[in-house]
PyMOL Python script that loads the backbone (N, CA, C, O; Angstrom):
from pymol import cmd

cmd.read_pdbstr("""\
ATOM      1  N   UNK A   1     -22.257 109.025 -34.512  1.00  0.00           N
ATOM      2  CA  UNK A   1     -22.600 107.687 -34.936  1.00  0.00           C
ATOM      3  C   UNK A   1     -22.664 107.652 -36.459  1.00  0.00           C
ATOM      4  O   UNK A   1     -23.285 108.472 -37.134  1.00  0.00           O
ATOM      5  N   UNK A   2     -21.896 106.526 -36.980  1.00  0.00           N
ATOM      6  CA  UNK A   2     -22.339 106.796 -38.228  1.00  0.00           C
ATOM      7  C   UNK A   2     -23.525 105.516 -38.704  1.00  0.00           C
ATOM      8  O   UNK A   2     -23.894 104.504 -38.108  1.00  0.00           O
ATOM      9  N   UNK A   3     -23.895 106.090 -40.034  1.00  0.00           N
ATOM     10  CA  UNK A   3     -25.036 105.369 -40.209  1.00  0.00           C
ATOM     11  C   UNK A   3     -24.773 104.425 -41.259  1.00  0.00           C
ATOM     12  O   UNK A   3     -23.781 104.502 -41.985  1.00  0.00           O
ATOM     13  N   UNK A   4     -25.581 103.610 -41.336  1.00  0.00           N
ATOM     14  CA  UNK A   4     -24.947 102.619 -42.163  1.00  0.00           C
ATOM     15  C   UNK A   4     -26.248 102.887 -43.739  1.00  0.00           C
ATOM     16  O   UNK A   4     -27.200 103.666 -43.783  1.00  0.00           O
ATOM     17  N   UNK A   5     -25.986 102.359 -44.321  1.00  0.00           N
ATOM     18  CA  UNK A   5     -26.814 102.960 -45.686  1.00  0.00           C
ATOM     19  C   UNK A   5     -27.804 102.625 -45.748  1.00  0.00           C
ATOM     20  O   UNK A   5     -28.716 103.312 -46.207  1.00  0.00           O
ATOM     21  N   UNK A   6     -27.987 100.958 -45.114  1.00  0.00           N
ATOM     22  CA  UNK A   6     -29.731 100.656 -45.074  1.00  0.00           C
ATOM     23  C   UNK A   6     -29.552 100.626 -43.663  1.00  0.00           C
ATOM     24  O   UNK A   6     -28.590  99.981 -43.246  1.00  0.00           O
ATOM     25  N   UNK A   7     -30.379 101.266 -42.756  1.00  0.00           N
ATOM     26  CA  UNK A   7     -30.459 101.135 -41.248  1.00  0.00           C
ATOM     27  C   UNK A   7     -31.471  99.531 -40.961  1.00  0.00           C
ATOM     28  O   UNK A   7     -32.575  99.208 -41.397  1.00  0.00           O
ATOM     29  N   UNK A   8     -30.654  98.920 -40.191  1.00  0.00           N
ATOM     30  CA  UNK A   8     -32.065  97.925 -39.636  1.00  0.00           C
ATOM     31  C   UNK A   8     -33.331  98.774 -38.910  1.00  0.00           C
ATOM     32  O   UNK A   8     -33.428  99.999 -38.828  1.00  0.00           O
ATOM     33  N   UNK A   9     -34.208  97.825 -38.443  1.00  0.00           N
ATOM     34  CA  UNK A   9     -35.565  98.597 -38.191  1.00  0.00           C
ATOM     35  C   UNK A   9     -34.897  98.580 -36.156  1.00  0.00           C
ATOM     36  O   UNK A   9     -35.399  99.125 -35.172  1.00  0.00           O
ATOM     37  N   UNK A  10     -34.164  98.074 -36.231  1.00  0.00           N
ATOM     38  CA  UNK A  10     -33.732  98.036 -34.695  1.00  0.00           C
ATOM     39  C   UNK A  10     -32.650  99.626 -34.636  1.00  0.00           C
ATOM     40  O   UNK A  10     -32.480 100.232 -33.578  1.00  0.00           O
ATOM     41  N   UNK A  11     -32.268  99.902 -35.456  1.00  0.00           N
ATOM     42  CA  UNK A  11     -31.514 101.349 -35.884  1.00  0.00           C
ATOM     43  C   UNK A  11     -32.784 102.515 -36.089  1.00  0.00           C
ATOM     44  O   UNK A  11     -32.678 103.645 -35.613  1.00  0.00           O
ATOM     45  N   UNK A  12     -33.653 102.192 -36.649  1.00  0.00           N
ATOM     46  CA  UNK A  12     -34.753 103.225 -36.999  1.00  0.00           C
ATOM     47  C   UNK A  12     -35.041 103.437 -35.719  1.00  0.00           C
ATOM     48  O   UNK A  12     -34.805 104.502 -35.149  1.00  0.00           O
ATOM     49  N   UNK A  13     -35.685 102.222 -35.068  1.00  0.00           N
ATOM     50  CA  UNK A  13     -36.420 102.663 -33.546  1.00  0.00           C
ATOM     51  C   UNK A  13     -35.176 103.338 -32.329  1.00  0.00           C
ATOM     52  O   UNK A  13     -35.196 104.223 -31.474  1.00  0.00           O
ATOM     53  N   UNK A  14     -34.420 102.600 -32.709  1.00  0.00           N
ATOM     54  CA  UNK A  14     -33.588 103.116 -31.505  1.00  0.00           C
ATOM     55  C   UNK A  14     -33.235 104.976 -31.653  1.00  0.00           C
ATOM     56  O   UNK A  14     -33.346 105.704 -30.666  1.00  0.00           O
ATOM     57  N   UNK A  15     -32.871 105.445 -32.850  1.00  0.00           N
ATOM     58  CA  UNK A  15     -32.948 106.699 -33.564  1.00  0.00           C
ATOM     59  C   UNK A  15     -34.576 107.372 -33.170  1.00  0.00           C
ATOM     60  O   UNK A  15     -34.767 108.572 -32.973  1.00  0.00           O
ATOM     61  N   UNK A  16     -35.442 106.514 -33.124  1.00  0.00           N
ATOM     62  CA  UNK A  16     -37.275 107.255 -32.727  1.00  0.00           C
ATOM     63  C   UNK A  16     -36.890 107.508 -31.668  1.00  0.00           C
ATOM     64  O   UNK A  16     -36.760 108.637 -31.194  1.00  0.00           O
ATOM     65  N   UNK A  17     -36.554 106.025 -30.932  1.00  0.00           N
ATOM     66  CA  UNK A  17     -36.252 106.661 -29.279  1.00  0.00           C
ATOM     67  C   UNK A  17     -35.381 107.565 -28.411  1.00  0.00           C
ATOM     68  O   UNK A  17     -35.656 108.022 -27.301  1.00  0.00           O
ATOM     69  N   UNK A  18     -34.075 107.761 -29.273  1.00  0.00           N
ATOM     70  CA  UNK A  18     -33.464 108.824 -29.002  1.00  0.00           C
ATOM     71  C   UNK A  18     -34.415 110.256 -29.027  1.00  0.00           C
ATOM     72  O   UNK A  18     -34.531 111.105 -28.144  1.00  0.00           O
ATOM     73  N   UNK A  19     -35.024 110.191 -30.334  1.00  0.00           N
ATOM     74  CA  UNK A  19     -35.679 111.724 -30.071  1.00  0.00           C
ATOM     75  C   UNK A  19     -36.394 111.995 -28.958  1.00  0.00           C
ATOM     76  O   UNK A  19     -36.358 113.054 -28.331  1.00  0.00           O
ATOM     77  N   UNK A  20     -37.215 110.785 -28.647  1.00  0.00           N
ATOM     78  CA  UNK A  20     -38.133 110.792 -27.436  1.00  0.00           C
ATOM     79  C   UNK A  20     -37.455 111.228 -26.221  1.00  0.00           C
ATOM     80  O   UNK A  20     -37.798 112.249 -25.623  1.00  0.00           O
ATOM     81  N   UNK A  21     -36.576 110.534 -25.874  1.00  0.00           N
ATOM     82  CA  UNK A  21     -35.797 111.120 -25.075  1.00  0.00           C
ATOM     83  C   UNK A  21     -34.836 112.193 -24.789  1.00  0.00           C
ATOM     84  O   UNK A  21     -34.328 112.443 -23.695  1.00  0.00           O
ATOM     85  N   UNK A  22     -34.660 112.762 -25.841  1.00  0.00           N
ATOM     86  CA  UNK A  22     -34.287 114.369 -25.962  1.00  0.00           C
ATOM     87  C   UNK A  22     -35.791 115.412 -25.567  1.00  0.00           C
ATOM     88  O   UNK A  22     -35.920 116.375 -24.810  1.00  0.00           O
ATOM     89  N   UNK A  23     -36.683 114.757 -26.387  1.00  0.00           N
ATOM     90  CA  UNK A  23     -37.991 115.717 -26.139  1.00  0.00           C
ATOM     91  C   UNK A  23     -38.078 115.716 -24.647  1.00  0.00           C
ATOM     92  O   UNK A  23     -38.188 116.806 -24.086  1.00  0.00           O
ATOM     93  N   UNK A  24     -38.041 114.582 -23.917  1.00  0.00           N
ATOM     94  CA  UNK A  24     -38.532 114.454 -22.149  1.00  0.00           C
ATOM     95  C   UNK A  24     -36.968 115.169 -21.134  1.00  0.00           C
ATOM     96  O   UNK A  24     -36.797 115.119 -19.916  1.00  0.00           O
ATOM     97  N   UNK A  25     -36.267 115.635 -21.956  1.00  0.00           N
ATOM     98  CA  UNK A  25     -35.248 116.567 -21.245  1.00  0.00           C
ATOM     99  C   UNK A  25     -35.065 117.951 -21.720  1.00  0.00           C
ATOM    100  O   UNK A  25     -34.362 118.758 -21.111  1.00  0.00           O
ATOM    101  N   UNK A  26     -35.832 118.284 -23.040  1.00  0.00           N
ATOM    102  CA  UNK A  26     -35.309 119.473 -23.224  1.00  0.00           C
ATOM    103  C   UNK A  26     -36.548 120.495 -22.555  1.00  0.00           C
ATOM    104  O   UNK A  26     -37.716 120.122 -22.663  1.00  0.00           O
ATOM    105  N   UNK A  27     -36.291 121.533 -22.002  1.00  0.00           N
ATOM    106  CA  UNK A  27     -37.382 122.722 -21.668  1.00  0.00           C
ATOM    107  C   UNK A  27     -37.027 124.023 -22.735  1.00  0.00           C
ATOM    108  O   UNK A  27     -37.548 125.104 -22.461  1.00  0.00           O
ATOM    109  N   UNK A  28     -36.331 123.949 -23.692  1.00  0.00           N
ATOM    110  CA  UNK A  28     -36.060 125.142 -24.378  1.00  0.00           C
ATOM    111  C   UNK A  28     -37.311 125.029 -25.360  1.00  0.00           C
ATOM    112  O   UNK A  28     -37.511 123.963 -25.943  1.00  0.00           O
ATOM    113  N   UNK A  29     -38.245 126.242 -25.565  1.00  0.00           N
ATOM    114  CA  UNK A  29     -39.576 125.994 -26.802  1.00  0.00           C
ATOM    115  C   UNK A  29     -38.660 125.502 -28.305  1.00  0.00           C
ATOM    116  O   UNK A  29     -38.612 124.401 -28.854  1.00  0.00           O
ATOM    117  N   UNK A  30     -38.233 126.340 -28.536  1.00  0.00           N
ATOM    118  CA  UNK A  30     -37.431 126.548 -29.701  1.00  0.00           C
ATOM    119  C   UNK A  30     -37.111 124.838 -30.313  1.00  0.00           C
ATOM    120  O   UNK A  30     -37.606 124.300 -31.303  1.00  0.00           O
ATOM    121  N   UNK A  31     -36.112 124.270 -29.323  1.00  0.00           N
ATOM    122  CA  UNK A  31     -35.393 123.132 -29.558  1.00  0.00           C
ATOM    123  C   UNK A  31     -36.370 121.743 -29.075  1.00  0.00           C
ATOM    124  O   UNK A  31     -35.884 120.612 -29.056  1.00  0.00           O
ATOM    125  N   UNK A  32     -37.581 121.983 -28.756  1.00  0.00           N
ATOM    126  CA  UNK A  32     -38.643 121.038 -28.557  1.00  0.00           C
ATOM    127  C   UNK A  32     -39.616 121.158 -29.626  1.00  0.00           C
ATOM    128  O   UNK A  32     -40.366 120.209 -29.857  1.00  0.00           O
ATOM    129  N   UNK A  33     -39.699 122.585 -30.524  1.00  0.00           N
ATOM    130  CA  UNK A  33     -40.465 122.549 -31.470  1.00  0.00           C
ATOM    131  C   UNK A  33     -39.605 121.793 -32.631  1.00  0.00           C
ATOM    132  O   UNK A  33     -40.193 121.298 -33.593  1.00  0.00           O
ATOM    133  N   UNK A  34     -37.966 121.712 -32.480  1.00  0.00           N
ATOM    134  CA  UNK A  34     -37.075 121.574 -33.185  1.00  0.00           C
ATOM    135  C   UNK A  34     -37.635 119.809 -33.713  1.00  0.00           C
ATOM    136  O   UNK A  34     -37.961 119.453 -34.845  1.00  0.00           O
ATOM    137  N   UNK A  35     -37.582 118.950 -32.396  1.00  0.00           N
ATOM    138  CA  UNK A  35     -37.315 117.779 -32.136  1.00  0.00           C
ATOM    139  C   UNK A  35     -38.857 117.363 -32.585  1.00  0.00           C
ATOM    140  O   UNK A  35     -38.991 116.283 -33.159  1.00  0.00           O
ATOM    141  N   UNK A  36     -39.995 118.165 -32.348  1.00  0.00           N
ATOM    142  CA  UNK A  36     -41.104 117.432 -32.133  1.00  0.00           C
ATOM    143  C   UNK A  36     -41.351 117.184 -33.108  1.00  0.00           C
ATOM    144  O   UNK A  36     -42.201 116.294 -33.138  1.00  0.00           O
ATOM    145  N   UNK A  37     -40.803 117.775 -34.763  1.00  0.00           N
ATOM    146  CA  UNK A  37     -41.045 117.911 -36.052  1.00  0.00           C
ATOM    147  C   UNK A  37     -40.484 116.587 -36.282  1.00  0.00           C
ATOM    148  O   UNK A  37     -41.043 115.616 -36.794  1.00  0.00           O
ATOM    149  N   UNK A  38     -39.037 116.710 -35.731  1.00  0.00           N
ATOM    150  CA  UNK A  38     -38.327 115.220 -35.910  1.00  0.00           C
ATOM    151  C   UNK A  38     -39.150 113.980 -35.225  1.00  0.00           C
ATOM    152  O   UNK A  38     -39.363 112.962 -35.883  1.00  0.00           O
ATOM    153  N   UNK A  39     -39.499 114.083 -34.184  1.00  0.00           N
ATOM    154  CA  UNK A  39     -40.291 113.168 -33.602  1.00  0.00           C
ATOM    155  C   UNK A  39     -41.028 112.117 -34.573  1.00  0.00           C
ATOM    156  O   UNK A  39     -40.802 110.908 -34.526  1.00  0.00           O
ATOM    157  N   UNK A  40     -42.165 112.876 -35.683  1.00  0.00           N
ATOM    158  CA  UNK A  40     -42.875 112.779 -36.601  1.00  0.00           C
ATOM    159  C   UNK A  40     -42.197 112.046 -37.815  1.00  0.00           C
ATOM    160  O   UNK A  40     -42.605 111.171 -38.580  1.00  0.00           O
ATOM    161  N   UNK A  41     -41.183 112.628 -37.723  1.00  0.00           N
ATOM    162  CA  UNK A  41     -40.252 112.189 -38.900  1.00  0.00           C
ATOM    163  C   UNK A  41     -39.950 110.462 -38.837  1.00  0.00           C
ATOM    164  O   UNK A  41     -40.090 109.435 -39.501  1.00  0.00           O
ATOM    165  N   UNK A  42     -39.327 111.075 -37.255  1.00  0.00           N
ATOM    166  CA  UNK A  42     -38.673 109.274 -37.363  1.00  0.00           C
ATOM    167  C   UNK A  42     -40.147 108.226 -37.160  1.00  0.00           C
ATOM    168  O   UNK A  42     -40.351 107.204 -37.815  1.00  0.00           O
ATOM    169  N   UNK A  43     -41.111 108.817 -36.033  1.00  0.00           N
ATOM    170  CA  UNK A  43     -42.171 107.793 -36.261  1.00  0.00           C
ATOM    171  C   UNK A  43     -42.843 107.568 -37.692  1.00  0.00           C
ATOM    172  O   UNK A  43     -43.337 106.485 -38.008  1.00  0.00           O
ATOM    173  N   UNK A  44     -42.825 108.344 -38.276  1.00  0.00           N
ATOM    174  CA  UNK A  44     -43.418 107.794 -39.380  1.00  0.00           C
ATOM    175  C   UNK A  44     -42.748 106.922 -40.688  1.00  0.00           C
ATOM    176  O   UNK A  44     -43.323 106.323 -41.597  1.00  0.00           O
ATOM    177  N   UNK A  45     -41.050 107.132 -40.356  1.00  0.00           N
ATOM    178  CA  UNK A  45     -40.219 106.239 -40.868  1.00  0.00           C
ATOM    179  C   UNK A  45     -40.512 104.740 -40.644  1.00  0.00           C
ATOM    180  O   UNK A  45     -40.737 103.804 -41.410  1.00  0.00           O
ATOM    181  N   UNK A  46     -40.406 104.893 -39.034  1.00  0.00           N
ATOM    182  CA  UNK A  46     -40.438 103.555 -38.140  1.00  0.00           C
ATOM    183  C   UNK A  46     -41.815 102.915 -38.386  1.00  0.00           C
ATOM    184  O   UNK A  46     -41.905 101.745 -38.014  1.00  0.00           O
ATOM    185  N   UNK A  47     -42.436 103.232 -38.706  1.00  0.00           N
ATOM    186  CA  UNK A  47     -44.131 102.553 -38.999  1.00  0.00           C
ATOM    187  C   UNK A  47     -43.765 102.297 -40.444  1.00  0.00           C
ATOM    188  O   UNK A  47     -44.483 101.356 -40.783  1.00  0.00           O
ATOM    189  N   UNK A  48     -43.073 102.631 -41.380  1.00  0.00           N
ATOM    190  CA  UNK A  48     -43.301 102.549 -42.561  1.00  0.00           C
ATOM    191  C   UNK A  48     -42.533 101.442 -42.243  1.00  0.00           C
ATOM    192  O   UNK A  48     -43.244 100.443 -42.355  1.00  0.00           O
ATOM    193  N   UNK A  49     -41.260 101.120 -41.854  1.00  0.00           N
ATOM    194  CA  UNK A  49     -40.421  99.679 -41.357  1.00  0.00           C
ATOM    195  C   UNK A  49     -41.778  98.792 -41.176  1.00  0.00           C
ATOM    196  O   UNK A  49     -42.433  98.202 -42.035  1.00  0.00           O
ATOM    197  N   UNK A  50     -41.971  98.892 -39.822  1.00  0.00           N
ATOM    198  CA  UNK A  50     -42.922  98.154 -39.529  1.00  0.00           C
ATOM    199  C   UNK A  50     -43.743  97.300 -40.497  1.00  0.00           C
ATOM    200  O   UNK A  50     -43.432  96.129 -40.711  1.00  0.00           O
ATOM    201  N   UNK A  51     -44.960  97.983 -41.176  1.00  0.00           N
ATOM    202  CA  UNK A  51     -45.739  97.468 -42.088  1.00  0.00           C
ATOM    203  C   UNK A  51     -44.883  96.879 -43.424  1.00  0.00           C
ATOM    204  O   UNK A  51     -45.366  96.011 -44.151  1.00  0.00           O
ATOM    205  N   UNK A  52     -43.545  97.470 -43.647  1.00  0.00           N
ATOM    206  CA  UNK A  52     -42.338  96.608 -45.166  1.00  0.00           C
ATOM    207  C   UNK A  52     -41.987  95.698 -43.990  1.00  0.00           C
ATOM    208  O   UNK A  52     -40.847  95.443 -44.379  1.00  0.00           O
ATOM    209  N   UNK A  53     -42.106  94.954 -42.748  1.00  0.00           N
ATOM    210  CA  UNK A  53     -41.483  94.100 -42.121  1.00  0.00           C
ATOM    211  C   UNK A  53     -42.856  92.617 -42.108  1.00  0.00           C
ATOM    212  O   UNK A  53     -42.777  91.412 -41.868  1.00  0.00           O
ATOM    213  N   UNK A  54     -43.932  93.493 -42.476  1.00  0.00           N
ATOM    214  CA  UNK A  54     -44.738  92.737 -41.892  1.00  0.00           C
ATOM    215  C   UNK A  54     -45.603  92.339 -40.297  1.00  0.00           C
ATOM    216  O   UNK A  54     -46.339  91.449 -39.870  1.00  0.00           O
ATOM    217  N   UNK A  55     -44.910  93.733 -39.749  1.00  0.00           N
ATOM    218  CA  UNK A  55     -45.282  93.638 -37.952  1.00  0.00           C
ATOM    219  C   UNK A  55     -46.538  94.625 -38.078  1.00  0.00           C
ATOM    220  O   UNK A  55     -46.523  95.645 -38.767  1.00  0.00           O
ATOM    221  N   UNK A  56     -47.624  94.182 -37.319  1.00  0.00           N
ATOM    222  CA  UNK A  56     -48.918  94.961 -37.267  1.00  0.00           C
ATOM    223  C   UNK A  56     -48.598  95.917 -35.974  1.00  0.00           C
ATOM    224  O   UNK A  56     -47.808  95.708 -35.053  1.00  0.00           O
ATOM    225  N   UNK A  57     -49.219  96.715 -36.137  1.00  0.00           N
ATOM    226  CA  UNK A  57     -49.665  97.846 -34.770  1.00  0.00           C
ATOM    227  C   UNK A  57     -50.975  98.075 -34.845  1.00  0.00           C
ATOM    228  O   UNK A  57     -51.522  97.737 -35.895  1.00  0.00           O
ATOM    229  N   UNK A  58     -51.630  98.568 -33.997  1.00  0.00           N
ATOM    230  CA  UNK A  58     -52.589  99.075 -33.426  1.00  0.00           C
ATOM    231  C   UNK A  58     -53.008 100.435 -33.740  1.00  0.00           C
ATOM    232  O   UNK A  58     -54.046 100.874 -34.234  1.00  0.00           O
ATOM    233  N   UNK A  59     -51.331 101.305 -33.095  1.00  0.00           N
ATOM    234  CA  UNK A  59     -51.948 102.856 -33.121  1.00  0.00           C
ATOM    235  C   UNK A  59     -50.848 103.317 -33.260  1.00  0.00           C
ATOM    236  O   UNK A  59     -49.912 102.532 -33.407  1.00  0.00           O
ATOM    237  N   UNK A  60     -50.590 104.878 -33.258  1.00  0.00           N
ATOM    238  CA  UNK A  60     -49.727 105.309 -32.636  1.00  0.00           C
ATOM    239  C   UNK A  60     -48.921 105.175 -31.579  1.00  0.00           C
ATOM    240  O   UNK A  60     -47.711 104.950 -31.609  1.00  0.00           O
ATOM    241  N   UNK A  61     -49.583 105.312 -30.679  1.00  0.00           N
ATOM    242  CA  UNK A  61     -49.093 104.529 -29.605  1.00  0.00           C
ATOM    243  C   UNK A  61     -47.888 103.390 -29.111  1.00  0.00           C
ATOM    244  O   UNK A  61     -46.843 103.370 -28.461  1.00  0.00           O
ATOM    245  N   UNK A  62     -49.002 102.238 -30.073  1.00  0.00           N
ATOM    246  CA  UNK A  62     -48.461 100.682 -29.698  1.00  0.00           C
ATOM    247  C   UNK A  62     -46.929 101.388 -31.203  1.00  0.00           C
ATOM    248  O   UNK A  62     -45.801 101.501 -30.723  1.00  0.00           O
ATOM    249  N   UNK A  63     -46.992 101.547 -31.872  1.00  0.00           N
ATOM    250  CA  UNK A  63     -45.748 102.048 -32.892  1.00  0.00           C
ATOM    251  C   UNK A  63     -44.584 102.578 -31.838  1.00  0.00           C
ATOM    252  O   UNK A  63     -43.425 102.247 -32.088  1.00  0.00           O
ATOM    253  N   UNK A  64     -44.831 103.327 -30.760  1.00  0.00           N
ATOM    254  CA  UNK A  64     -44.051 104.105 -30.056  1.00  0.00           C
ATOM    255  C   UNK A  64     -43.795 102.885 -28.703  1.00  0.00           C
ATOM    256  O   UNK A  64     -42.865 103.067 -27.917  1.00  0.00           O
ATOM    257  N   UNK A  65     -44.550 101.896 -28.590  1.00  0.00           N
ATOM    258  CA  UNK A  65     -44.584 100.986 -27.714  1.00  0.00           C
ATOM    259  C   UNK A  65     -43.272  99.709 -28.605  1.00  0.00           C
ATOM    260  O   UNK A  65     -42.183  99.256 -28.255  1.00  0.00           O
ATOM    261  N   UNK A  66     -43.844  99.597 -29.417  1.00  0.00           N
ATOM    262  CA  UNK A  66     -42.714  98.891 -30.103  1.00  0.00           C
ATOM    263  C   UNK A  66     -41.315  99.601 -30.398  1.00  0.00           C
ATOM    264  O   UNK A  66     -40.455  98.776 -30.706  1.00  0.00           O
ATOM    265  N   UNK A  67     -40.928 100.749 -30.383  1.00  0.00           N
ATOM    266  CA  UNK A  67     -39.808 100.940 -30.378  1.00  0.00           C
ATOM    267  C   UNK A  67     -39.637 100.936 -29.615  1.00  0.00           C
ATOM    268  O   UNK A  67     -38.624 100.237 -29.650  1.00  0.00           O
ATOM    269  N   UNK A  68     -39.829 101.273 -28.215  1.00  0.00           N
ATOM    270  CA  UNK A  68     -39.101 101.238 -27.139  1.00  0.00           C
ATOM    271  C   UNK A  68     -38.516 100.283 -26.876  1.00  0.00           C
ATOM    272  O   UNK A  68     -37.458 100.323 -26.248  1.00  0.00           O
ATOM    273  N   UNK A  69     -39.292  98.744 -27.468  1.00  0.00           N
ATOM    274  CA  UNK A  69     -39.267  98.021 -26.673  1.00  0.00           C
ATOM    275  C   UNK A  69     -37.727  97.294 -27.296  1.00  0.00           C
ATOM    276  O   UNK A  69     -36.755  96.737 -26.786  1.00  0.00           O
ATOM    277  N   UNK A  70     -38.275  97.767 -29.029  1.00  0.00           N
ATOM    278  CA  UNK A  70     -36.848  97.241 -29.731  1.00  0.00           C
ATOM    279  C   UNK A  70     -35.569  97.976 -29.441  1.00  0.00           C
ATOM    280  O   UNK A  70     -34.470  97.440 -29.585  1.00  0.00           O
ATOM    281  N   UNK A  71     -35.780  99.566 -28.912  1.00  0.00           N
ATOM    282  CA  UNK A  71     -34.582 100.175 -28.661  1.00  0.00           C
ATOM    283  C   UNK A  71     -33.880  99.544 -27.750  1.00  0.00           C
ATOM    284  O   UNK A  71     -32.651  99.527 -27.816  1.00  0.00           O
ATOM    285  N   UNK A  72     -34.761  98.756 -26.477  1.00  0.00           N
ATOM    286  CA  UNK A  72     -33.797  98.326 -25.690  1.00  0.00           C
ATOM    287  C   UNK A  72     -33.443  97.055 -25.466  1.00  0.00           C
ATOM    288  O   UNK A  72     -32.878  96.896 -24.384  1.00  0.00           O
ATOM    289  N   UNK A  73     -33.611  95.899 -26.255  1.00  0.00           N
ATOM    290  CA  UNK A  73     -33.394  94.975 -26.452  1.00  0.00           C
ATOM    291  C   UNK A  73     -31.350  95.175 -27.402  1.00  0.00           C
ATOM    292  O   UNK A  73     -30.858  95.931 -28.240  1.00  0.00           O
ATOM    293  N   UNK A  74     -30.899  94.080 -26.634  1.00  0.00           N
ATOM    294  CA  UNK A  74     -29.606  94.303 -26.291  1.00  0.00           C
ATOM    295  C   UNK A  74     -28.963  95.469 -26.479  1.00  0.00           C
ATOM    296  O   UNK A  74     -28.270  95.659 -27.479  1.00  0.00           O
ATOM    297  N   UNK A  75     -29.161  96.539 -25.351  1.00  0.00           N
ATOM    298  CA  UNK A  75     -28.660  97.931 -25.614  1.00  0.00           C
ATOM    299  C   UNK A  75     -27.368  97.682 -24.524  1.00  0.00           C
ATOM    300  O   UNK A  75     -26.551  98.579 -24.319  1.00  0.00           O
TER     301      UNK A  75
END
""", "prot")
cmd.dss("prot")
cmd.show_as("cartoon", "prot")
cmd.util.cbc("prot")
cmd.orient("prot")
């Protein structure tokens, strides 16, 4: 995939949610410690969207609740 230079925040989350879903298939330690670092990465990208967008969250959580929800909106 290529990326485009400014990602929309619908590109950020969908990219959070990919990791998520690599983490809930992989069983290798190695390549889950790999991802979980990334995990962090992209959520804390995606919250930084968030709050430069003006969208409130709650928690962690609801941050990981909102991407999902944007990842799959017209997927």
């Amino acid at each position: 995939m290529r990326r485009r230079p400014n990602p929309t925040l619908r590109d950020v989350a969908r990219s959070y949610v990919n990791i998520i879903e690599q983490i809930e298939r992989t069983s290798d330690p190695e390549e889950l410690h790999r991802l979980e670092e990334q995990r962090v990465v992209w959520h804390n990208r995606f919250a930084d969207r968030l709050r430069q967008a003006g969208i409130p969250y709650r928690d962690r959580e609801h941050v990981t609740q909102i991407a999902v929800r944007m990842a799959g909106e017209d997927a």
